[in-house]
Structure formats: C-alpha cells, structure tokens
N, C-alpha and C positions, 0 to 999 in steps of 0.2 A: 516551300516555306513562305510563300509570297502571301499568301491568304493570312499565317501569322503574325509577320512581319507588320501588317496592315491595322492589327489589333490597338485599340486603344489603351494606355495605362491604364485606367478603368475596368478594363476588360481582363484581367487577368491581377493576380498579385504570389509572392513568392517567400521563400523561406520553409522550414522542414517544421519548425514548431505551429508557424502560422497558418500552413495548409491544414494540419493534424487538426487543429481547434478549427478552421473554417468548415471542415469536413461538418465533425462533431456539434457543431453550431446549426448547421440544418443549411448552408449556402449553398444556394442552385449551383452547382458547378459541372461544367461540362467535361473536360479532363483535365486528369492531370499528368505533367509530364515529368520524370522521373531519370538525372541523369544514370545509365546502366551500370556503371561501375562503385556508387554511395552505397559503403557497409557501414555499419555503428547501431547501436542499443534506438537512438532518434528515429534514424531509416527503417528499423524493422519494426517501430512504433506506426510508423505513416503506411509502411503496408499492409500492418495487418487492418488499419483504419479503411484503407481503401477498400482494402476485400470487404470490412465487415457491414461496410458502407455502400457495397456497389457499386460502388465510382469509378467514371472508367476509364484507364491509366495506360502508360505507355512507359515503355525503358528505354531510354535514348541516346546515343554518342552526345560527349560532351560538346561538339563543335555546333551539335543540333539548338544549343540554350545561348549561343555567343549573342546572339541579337538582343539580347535581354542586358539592361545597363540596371548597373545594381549588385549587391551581396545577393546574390538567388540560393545559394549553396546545392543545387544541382535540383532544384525540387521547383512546379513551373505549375498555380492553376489556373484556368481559363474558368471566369462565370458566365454561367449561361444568361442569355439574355429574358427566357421566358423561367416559369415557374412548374417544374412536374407537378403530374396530380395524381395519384394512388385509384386504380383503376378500379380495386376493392370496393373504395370510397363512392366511385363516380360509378359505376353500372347501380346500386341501390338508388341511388337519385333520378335516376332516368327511368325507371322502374314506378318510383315515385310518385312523377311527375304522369303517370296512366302514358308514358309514351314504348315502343320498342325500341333497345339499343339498336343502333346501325353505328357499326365500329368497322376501324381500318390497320391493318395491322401490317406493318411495312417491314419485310424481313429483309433485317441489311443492305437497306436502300443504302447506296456510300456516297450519292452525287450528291451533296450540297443543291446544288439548283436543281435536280429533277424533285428532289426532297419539298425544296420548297414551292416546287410548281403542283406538288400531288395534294401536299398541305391544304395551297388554293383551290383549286378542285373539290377535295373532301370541304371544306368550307360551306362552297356554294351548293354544296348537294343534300347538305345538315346531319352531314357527319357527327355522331355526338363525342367521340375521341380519337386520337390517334393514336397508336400505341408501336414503340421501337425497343430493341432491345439496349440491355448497357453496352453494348461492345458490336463492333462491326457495323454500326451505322450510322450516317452522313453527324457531320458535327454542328450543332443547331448554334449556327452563327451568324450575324449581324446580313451577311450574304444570303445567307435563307431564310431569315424574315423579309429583306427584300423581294425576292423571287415567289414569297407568299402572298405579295401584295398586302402581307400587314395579318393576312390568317393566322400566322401563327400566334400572336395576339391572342387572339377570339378562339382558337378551338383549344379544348385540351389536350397536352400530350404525354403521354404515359410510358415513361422508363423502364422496363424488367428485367429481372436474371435474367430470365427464361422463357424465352416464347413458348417452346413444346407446353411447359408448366403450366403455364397464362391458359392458353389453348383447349387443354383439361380441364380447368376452373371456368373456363367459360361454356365447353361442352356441357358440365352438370348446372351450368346455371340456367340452361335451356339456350344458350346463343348456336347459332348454329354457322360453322365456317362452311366459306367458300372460297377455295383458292383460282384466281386468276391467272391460267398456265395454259402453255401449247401444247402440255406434257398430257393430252386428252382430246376424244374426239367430240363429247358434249359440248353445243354451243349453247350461248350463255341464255338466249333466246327461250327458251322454252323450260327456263327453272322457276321456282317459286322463289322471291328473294324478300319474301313480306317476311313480318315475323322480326324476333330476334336476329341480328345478326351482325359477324364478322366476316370483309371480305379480307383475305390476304393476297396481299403482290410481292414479288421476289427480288432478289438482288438484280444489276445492271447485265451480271455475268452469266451466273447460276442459276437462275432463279430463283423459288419457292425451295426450302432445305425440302430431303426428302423424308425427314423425321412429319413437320409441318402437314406436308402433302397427304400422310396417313393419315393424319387427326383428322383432315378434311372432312368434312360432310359429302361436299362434292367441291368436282374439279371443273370448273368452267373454261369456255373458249372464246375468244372474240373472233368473229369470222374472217377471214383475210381473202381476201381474190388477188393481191399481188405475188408477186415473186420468193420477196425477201421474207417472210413468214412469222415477223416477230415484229412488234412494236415498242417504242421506247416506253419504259415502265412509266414514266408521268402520264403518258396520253392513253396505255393500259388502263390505268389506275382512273382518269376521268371516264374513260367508255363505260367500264361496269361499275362504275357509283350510279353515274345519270342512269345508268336501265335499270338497276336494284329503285332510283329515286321516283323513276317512272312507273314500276312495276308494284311499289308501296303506298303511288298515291291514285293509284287507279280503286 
C-alpha cells in the first residue's frame, strides 16, 4: 500500500454518490476501490455504473481504506493522470493521415515501471497507440509517467473490455498481429513487419494469454544465446519495436 499511501489529495477523491456522477461525468479514472462488505440500494447503484462504465474496480477489507482521512464511506477513486483514447476513434485517423498503424498491445503487463519503461520505448519507435486491457494491468500512476520519461504524455493509450475482441476488430481492419513469445521457434528476423500492424507482449508471469496467441498472425522470437531463455518484458517489448521500426523504414 505504499505506492497509495504516496498519492496525492488530488489524486483521488471519495464518497458513493460522488464516485457514481464522477464515473457518469466522463472522469479519467483509474480505479476504484470498493470496501467488500457495503450492501444498500446506493452500492448496487455504483456497481452497476462501474460495470456499465468499464471502470476498473476492486473489493477490499475495510482496514485496506483506513489511510484515507475523511467520510469515504467505503467507496475510494483514483484519477488517472493521462486521458484514454477510444481506439475506434484513433486507428481511422492514422489511416488518415496516408500513414500504417503500428500499435502495441500490452497484455496484462502488471509492473508499473516495466509499464512505463515499454511506454518509452514504444514512444521513440513511433508507436501510434498503446492499448491495455480494463483489468489486470499495471496502474497508470504518477510512478509510470516517471518511468516513461514523460511518454505517456505524448502517446495515446487505449483502455478495453476485451483484448481477444480488440484483436478481431483489428484483424478485419487489415492490422495484422504479432505476438512476441518464446512459445515459438520463428525468429523475429526474417518476418515482414511493414504494413498494418499490432505487436503483442505478455504478462511478467504468463505471458501472452493463450486466447491472444490464436488471434495471432504470427508468433515471433527474439533470439537468445544465453542460458536463462527469457527477457524481462520492457527490453522484449523495445527489441521488436526497433526491428518492426527498422524493417518499416527500410
């Protein structure tokens, strides 16, 4: 709880009516948090806002909201510090503009700073969005705009239900994924990455889901000659941007 604890007033504000209309009002907000045991007519108002909203929420022991000074009445939102952008919106635009998407699609990346070190990377590589899901991925905090060096600023990034869904809407849009996994013996080396395109990188743990992995166009490798056979996902995630940025401007 140290990273919360750490939060500005600003950065958060509370009550069960005031979340519901912040929601409804259109406020970036990153989570919220929900003490687990609040039942009434109010509470089942805010959850079903959250669901209908996509917002992505948590239910939490009451000792979990004690650092909070104030009537909070068990109900806790964090605002985000940047602004999502509707991916819908943003791939027509880049289309546009006579240029190809090159998109990055981070599946339940949960570190905070590897998050915001991929951000960077996708930045200088001219990433035209990022895109995470509502749930299970790193929390876009004051700590990972630092660790972007300020990219997350400058690039867009893009909230969803659903990646699988995402994934489908971008296969008929002509983008074409590539997932970045050791789960394959193709190295990255000898793909085409011009074109339309989305690369995908996986969780810290897991990886790439294995739903994802289908959708795949293909499944790429970063070559390894050492031992330990994996790379931390931030320095995954710059290796095959820079060759997709090599390989598009050749």
């Amino acid at each position: 709880m140290k990273e919360r604890e750490n939060r500005k007033p600003s950065d958060l504000f509370f009550g069960t009516r005031a979340v519901i209309e912040a929601i409804r009002a259109g406020k970036e907000i990153e989570k919220v948090l929900v003490q687990q045991d609040l039942r009434g007519p109010l509470v089942t108002e805010l959850r079903k806002t959250i669901k209908q909203y996509a917002v992505p929420s948590q239910n939490v022991p009451e000792k979990r909201l004690k650092f909070i000074e104030g009537n909070h009445q068990g109900v806790i939102a964090y605002l985000s510090p940047i602004e999502f952008q509707d991916i819908e919106d943003l791939l027509p635009s880049i289309y546009e503009k006579g240029e190809d998407p090159f998109l990055l699609i981070c599946d339940r990346v949960s570190d905070v700073r590897n998050f915001g070190a991929i951000c960077r990377s996708a930045e200088c590589a001219g990433v035209h969005a990022i895109i995470i899901p509502a749930k299970g991925s790193a929390e876009i905090t004051a700590d990972a705009v630092k660790t972007s060096a300020g990219a997350l600023m400058r690039i867009p990034v893009c909230r969803v239900k659903s990646l699988p869904a995402l994934a489908e809407n971008l296969k008929e849009s002509g983008v074409k994924l590539i997932s970045c996994t050791e789960k394959t013996e193709t190295l990255m080396h000898g793909s085409n990455l011009k074109g339309p395109l989305a690369v995908i990188v996986g969780n810290e743990e897991v990886g790439i889901s294995s739903t994802l992995l289908a959708l795949s166009d293909e499944r790429l490798k970063i070559p390894l000659k050492g031992e330990i056979g994996s790379l931390n996902v931030s320095v995954a995630a710059g290796i095959i941007l820079f060759e997709a940025l090599r390989k598009r401007d050749l």
